[in-house]
C-alpha positions as CSV (number, residue, x, y, z in Angstrom):
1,X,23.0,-20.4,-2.6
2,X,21.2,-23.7,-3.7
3,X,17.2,-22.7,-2.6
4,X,16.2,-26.2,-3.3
5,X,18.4,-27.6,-1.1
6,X,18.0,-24.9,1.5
7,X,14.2,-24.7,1.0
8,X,14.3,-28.9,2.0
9,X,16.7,-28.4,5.0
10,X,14.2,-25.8,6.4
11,X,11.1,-28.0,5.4
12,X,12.9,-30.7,7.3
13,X,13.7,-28.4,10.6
14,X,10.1,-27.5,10.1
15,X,8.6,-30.9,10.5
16,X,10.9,-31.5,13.0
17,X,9.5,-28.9,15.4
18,X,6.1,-29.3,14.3
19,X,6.1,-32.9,15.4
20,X,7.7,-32.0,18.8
21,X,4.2,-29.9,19.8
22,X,1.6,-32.6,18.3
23,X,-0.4,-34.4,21.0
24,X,0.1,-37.8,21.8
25,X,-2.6,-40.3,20.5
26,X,-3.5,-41.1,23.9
27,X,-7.2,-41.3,25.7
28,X,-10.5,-41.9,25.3
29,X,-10.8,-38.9,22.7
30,X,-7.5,-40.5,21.1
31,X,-9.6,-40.0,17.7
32,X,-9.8,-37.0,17.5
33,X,-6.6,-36.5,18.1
34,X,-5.3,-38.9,15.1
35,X,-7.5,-37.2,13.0
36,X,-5.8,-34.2,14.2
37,X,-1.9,-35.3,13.5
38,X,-2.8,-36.9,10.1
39,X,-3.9,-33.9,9.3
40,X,-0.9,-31.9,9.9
41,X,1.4,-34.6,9.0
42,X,-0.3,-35.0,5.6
43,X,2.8,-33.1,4.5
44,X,3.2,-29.5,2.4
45,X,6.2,-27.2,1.8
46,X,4.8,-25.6,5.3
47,X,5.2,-21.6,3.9
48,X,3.4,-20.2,7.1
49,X,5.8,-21.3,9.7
50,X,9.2,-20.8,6.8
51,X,7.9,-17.4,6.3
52,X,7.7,-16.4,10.1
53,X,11.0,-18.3,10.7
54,X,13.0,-16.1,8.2
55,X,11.4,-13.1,9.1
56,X,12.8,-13.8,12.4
57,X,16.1,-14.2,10.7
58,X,16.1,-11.0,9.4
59,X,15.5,-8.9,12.2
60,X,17.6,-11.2,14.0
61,X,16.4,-13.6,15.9
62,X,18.5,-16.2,16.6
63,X,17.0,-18.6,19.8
64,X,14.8,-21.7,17.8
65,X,13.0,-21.6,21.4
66,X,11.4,-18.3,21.0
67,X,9.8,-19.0,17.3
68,X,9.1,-22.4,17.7
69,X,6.2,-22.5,19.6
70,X,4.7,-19.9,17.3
71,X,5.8,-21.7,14.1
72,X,3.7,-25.0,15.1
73,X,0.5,-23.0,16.3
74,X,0.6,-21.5,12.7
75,X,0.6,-24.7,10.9
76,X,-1.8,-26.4,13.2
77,X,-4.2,-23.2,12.4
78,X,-3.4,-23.1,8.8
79,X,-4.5,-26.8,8.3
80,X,-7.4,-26.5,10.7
81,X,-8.7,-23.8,7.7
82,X,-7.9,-26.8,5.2
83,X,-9.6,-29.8,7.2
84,X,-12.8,-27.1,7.6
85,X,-12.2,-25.9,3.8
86,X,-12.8,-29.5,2.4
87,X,-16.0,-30.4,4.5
88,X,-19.0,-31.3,2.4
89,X,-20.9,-28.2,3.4
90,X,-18.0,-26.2,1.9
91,X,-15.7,-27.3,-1.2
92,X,-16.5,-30.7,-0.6
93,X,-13.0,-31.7,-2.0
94,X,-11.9,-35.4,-1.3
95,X,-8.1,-34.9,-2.1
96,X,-5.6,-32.8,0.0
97,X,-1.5,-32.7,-0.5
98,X,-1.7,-36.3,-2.5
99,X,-4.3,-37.9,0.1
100,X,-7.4,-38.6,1.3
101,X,-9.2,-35.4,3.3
102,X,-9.6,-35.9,6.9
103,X,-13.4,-36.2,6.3
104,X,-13.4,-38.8,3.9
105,X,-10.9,-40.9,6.5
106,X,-12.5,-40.1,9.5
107,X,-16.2,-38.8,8.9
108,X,-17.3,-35.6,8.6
109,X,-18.2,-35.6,12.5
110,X,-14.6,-36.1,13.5
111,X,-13.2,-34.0,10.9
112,X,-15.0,-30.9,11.9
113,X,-13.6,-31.7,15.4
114,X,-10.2,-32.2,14.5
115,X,-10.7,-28.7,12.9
116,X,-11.9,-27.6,16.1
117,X,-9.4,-29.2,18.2
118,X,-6.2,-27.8,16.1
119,X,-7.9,-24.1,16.1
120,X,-7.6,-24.7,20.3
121,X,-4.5,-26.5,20.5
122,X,-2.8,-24.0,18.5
123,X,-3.3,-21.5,21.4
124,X,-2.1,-24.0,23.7
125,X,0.9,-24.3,21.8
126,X,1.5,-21.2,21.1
127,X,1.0,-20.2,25.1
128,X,4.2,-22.8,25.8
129,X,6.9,-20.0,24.4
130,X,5.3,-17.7,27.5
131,X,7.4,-20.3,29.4
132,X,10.7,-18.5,27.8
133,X,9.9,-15.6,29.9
134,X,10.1,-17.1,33.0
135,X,12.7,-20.0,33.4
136,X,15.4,-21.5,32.1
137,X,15.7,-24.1,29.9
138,X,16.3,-26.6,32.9
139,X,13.4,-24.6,34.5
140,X,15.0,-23.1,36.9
141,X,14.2,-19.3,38.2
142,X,16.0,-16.1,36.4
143,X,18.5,-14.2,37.7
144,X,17.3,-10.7,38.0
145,X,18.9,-9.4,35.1
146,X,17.9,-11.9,33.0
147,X,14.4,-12.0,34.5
148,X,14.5,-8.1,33.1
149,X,15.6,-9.1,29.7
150,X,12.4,-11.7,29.7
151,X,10.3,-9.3,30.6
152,X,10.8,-7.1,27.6
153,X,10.3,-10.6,25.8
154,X,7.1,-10.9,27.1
155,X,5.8,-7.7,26.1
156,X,6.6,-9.3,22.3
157,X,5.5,-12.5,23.1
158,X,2.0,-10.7,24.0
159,X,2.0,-8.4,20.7
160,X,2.3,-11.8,18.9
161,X,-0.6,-13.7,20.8
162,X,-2.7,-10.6,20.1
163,X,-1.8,-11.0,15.6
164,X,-2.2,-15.0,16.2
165,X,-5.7,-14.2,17.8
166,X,-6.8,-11.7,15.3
167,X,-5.6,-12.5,12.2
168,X,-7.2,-16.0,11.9
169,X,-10.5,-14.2,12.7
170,X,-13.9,-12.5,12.0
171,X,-11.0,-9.6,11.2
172,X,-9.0,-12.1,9.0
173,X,-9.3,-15.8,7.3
174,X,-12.6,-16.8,8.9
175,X,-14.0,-13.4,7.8
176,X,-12.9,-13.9,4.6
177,X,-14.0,-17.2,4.1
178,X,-17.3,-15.6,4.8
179,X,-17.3,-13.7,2.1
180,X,-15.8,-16.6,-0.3
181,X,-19.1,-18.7,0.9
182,X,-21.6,-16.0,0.5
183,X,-20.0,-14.9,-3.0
184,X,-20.6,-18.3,-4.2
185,X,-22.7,-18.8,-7.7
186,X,-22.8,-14.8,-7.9
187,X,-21.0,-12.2,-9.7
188,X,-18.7,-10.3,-7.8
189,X,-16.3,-7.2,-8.9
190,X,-12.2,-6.9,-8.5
191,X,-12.2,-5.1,-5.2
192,X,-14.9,-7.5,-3.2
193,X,-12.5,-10.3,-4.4
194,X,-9.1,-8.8,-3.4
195,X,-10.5,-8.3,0.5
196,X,-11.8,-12.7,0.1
197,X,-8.0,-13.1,-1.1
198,X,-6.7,-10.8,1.5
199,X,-8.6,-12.0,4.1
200,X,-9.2,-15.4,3.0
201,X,-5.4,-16.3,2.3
202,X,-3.7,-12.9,2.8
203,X,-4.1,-13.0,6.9
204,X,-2.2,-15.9,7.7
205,X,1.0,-14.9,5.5
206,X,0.9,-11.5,7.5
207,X,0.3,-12.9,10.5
208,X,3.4,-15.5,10.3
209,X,5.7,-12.6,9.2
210,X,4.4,-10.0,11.5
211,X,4.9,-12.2,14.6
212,X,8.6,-13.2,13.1
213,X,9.3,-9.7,12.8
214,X,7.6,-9.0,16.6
215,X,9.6,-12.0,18.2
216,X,13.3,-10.8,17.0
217,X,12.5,-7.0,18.3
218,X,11.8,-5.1,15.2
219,X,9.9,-1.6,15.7
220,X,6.0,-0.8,15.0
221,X,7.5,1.1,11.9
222,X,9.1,-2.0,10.7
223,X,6.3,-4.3,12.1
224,X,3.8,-2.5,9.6
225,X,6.8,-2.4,6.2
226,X,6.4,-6.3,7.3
227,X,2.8,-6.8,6.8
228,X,3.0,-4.6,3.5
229,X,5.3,-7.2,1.9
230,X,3.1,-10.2,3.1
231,X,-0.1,-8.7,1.8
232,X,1.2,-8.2,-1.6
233,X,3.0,-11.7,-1.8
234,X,-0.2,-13.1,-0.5
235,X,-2.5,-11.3,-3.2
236,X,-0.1,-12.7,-5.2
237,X,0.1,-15.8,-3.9
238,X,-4.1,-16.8,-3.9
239,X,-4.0,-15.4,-7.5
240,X,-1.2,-18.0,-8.5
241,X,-3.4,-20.8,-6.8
242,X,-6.1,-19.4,-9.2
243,X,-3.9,-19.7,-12.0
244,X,-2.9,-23.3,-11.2
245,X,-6.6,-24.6,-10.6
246,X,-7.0,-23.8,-14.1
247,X,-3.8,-24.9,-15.9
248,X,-2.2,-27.4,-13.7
249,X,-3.0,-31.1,-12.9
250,X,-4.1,-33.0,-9.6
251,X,-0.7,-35.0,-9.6
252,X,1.0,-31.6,-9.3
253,X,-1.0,-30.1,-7.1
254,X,-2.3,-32.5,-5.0
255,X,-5.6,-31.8,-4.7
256,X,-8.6,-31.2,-7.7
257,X,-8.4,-28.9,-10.6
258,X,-11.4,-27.0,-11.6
259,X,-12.8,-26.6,-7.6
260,X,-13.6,-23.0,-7.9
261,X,-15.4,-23.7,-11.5
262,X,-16.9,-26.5,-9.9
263,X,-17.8,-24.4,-6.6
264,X,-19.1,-21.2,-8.8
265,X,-16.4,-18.9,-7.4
266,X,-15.2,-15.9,-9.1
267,X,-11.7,-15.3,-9.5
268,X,-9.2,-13.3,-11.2
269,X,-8.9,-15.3,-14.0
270,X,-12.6,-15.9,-14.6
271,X,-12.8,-11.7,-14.0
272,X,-9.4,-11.4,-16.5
273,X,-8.5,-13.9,-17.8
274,X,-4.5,-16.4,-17.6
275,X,-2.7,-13.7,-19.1
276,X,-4.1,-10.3,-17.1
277,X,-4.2,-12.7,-13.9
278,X,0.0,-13.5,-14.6
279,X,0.3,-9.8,-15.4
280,X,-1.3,-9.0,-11.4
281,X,1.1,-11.4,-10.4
282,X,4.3,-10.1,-11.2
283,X,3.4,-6.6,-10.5
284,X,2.6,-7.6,-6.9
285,X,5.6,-10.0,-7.0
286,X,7.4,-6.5,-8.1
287,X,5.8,-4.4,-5.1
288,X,6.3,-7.1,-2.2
289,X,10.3,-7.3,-3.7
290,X,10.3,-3.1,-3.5
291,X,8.6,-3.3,-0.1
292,X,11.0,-6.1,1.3
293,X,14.1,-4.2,0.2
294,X,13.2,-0.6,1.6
295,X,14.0,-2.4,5.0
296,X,17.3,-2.6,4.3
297,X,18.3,-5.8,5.8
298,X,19.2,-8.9,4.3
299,X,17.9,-12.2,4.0
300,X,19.2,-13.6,0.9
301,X,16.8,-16.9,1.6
302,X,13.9,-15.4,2.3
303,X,14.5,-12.9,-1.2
304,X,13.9,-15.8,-3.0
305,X,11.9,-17.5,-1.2
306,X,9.2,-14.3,-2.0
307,X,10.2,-15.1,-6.0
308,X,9.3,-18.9,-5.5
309,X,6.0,-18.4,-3.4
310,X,4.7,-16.4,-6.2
311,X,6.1,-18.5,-9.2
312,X,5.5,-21.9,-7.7
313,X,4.0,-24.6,-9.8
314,X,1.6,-26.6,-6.5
């Protein structure tokens, strides 16, 4: 397998279905929503929506109809975090994925709306794959067995509304964040900082898996092996970032270097230092590899797709 060439077909297919759920730039609010599409259109490698897409894989899944509402919602919540993330009263960052935050573009009014207005319209979007359950794709009714089939898809479709709901919550990133904001300028220990990187970052990455694994039928027992493999890769993962905003460049990354020194955040390499902070790394690249495998299923994609996450260089 060539991952690079994989990973861009996938990031391609991504974008593709992404743009097929944006709104139109229509309206007297048409703004708003401009400010809403540049912002998800400002590119990434869109991990979120890979990760819940291969997960689906794995258990499965094989109808693009059923994921791909799901996918778009999680990018469209993911960068509603980011637009919010960069606002003056937060990181106040003026770079993000190469270009100009929405702020800076579009004020900081507008930018807090679009925020707003992707958080909602990823429900929206989200709600379209209920539509699955119920007719066909040229909208006609269900035949009865069918219909009973879609019935049992609906009780998925709902266990996945109720992770999209929570996880980007008081329960998950926004809760985190809390803690990130409040922690700020003060001196914080190892376990208070793993529940902002769990929380913070970690929530999303279960959340996309988790529903992946939920769509395609896998069991609660499964469901939960699931969310143990995305929590360590996304430990993992917001210590890497940590890494990079101290050793990296804004070319390669995309955005500033230095924001959480600059922000007075504590992380694990100003608790441990480059080389301990690597060291957590590949332990809990390790433990998400040991955790993926005791399903016993394979995904030889997504495999390494865990390996890149965690080793990535932006």
């Amino acid at each position: 397998m060539n991952f690079k060439e994989e990973f861009e077909e996938r990031v391609e297919n991504i974008e593709r279905v992404i743009r097929d759920y944006l709104p139109e730039e229509t309206g007297y609010q048409k703004t708003v929503l401009e400010a809403m599409n540049y912002s998800v259109l400002a590119g990434g490698k869109r991990l979120r929506p890979m990760l819940m897409e291969e997960t689906f894989r794995l258990f499965g899944g094989k109808d693009e109809k059923v994921i791909a509402p799901f996918m778009a919602a999680m990018e469209m919540i993911h960068t509603y975090s980011l637009v919010h993330d960069d606002l003056p009263a937060m990181d106040n960052d003026e770079y993000r994925r190469g270009r100009k935050t929405t702020h800076v573009v579009f004020g900081e009014a507008i930018g807090i709306l679009a925020g707003d207005g992707l958080l909602n319209f990823a429900y929206e979007t989200a709600c379209k794959g209920y539509e699955y359950c119920l007719y066909d794709e040229n909208h006609d009714s269900l035949d009865e067995k069918t219909l009973l089939d879609r019935i049992q898809y609906s009780n998925r479709f709902m266990k996945a509304m109720t992770i999209l709901a929570k996880k980007p919550g008081i329960y998950g990133m926004l809760g985190g964040q809390v803690i990130d904001v409040e922690a700020t300028g003060k001196s914080i220990d190892k376990s208070k900082l793993d529940v902002i990187h769990e929380w913070k970052t970690g929530a999303l990455i279960e959340a996309s898996m988790m529903i992946g694994a939920i769509l395609a039928g896998a069991n609660d027992v499964e469901v939960e092996v699931v969310r143990k493999v995305a929590l360590s890769i996304g430990l993992a993962f917001q210590i890497q970032d940590d890494i990079l905003d101290e050793t990296s460049t804004m070319q390669v990354l995309g955005k500033p270097i230095h924001s959480d020194e600059k922000n007075e955040k504590t992380t694990y390499v100003t608790l441990f230092g480059i080389k301990q902070a690597k060291k957590f790394v590949e332990e809990l690249t390790g433990q998400a590899i040991e955790q993926y495998q005791s399903l016993n299923k394979e995904n030889e994609f997504l495999e390494a797709l865990i390996y890149f996450l965690i080793d990535r260089k932006n």
